[in-house]
C-alpha positions in Angstrom: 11.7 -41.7 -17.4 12.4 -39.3 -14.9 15.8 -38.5 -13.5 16.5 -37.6 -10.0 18.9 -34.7 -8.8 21.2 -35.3 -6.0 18.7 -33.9 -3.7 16.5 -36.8 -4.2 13.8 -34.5 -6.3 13.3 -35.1 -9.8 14.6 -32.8 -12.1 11.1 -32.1 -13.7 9.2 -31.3 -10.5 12.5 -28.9 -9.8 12.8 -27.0 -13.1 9.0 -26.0 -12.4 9.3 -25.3 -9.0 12.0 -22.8 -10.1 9.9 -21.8 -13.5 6.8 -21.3 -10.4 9.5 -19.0 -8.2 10.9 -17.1 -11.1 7.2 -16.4 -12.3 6.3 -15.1 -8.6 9.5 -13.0 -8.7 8.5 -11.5 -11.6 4.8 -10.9 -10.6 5.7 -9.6 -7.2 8.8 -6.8 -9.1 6.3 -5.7 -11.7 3.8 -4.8 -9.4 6.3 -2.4 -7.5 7.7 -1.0 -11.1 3.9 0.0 -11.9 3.3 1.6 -8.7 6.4 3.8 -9.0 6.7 4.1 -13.2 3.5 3.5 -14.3 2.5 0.0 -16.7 5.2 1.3 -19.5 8.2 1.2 -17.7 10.8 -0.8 -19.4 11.1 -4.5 -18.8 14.6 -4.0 -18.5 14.1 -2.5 -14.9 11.6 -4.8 -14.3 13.7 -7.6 -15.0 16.6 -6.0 -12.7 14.1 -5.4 -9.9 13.8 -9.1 -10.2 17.0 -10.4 -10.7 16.5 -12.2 -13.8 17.0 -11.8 -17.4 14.9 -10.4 -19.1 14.4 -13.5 -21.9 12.7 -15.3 -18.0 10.4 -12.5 -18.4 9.4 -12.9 -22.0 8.9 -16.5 -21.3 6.9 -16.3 -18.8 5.1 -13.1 -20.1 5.8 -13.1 -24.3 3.8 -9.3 -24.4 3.3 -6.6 -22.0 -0.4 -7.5 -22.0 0.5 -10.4 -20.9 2.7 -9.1 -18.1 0.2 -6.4 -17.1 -2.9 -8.5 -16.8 -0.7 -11.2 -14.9 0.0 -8.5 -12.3 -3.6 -7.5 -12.1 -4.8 -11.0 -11.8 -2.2 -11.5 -8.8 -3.0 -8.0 -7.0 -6.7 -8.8 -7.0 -5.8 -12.6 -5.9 -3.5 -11.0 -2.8 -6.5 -8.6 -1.9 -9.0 -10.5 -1.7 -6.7 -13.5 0.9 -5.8 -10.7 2.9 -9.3 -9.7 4.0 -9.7 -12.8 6.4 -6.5 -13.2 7.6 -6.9 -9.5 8.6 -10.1 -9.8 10.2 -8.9 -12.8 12.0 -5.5 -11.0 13.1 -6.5 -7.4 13.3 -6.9 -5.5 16.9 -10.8 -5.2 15.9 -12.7 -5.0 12.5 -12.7 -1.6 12.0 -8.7 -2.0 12.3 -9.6 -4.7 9.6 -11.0 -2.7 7.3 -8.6 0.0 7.3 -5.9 -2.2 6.8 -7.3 -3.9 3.8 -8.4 -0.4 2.3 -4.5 0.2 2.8 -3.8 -2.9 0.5 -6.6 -1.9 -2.0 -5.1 1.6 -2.3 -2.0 0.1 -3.8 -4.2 -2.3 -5.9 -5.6 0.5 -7.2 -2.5 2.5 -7.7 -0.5 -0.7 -9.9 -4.0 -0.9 -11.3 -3.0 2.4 -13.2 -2.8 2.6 -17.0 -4.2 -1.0 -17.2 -7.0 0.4 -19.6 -4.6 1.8 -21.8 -2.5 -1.3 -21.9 -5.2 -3.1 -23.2 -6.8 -1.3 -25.1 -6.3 -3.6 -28.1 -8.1 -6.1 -26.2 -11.3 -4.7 -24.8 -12.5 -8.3 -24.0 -9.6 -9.5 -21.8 -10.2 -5.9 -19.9 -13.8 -6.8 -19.6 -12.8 -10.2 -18.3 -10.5 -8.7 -15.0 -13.0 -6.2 -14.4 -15.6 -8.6 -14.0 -13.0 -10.8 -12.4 -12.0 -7.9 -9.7 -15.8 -7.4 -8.9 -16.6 -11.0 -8.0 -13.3 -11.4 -5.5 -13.3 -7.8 -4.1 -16.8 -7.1 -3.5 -17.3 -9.9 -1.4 -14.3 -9.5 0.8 -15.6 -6.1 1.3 -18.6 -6.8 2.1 -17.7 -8.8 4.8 -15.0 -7.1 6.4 -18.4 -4.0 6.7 -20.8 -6.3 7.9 -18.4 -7.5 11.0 -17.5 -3.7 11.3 -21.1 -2.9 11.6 -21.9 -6.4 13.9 -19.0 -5.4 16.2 -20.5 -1.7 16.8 -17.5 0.2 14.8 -19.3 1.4 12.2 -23.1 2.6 11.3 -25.0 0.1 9.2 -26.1 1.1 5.2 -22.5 1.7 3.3 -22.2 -0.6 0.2 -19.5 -2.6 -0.3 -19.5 -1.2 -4.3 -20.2 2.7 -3.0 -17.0 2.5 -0.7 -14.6 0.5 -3.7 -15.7 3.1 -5.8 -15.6 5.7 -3.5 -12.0 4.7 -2.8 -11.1 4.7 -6.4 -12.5 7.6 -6.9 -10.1 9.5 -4.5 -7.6 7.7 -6.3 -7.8 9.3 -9.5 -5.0 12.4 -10.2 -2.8 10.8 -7.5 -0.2 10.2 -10.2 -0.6 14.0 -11.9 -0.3 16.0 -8.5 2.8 15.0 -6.8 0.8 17.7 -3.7 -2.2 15.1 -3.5 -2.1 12.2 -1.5 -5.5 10.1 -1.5 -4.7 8.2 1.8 -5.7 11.6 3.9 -9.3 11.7 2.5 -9.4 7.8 2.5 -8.8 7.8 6.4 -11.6 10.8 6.3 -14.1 8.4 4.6 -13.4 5.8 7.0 -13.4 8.0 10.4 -16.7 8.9 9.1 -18.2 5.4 8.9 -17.4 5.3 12.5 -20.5 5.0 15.4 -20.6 8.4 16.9 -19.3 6.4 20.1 -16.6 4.7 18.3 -13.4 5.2 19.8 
């Protein structure tokens, strides 16, 4: 039998409305401990990021596999939303598309080190790669085909050649505190542009 609180909710639907928001919490701290320390920084300061203890982490998340894919799982989730609400929101699609590339830069950058954090389980790496092509290649895709449709951009770039491309220009950001990708990235994309495009 369930018992209500003094809100009127029961206290089962409450405890995992809380367990949902500490697990969110969680997600959303990790991901900015990764981008600025990397997939091995302590819990500890993920947990303080959060502000929970760090026995709510290991609940949620008993290993840092666990923690690390987790993160992964929600980045690519948060990505792949985005694209239409940008496309619906965005000044045009071109705008659209440079502001998801934005968000799929720091993807990419929490994305760091996940292959070596796994490494023990090559399957579940297999399964979030295969995972991030089916969401983000899509999203892609259709955020280029309303860029080209709308006149921004010249038709012919793949949705895979640009992620790739992107990632690419990613790599080293981490071991050359000089190089920042984001300058070439918005090189890449002015030169996707129509001649004409303003």
């Amino acid at each position: 039998m369930t018992t209500d609180s003094a809100a009127g909710e029961p206290q089962g639907r409450g405890r995992r409305a809380d367990a949902q928001r500490n697990r969110q919490t969680v997600l959303d701290a990790a991901a900015e401990v990764f981008v600025t320390a990397g997939v091995d920084a302590p819990i500890r300061r993920i947990a303080a990021e959060a502000g929970v203890g760090m026995a709510t982490i290991y609940r949620h998340f008993p290993t840092r596999a666990d923690l690390v894919t987790a993160v992964y799982q929600h980045q690519i989730e948060a990505c792949a939303e985005a694209g239409p609400k940008l496309l619906a929101g965005a000044g045009s699609p071109f705008d659209a598309l440079r502001q998801w590339v934005d968000l799929f830069v720091d993807f990419l950058v929490t994305k760091h080190g996940l292959a070596d954090a796994l490494q023990s389980d090559d399957d579940r790496f297999a399964a979030l790669h295969a995972h991030f092509l089916d969401r983000l290649l899509p999203v892609c895709a259709h955020l280029l085909d309303a860029a080209v449709a709308s006149g921004d951009i010249r038709a012919g770039t793949q949705p895979y050649e640009l992620m790739r491309g992107i990632g690419n220009l990613c790599i080293g950001r981490d071991d050359d505190p000089r190089y920042d990708p984001r300058r070439l990235i918005a090189l890449l994309l002015e030169g996707l542009r129509q001649p004409d495009g303003s």
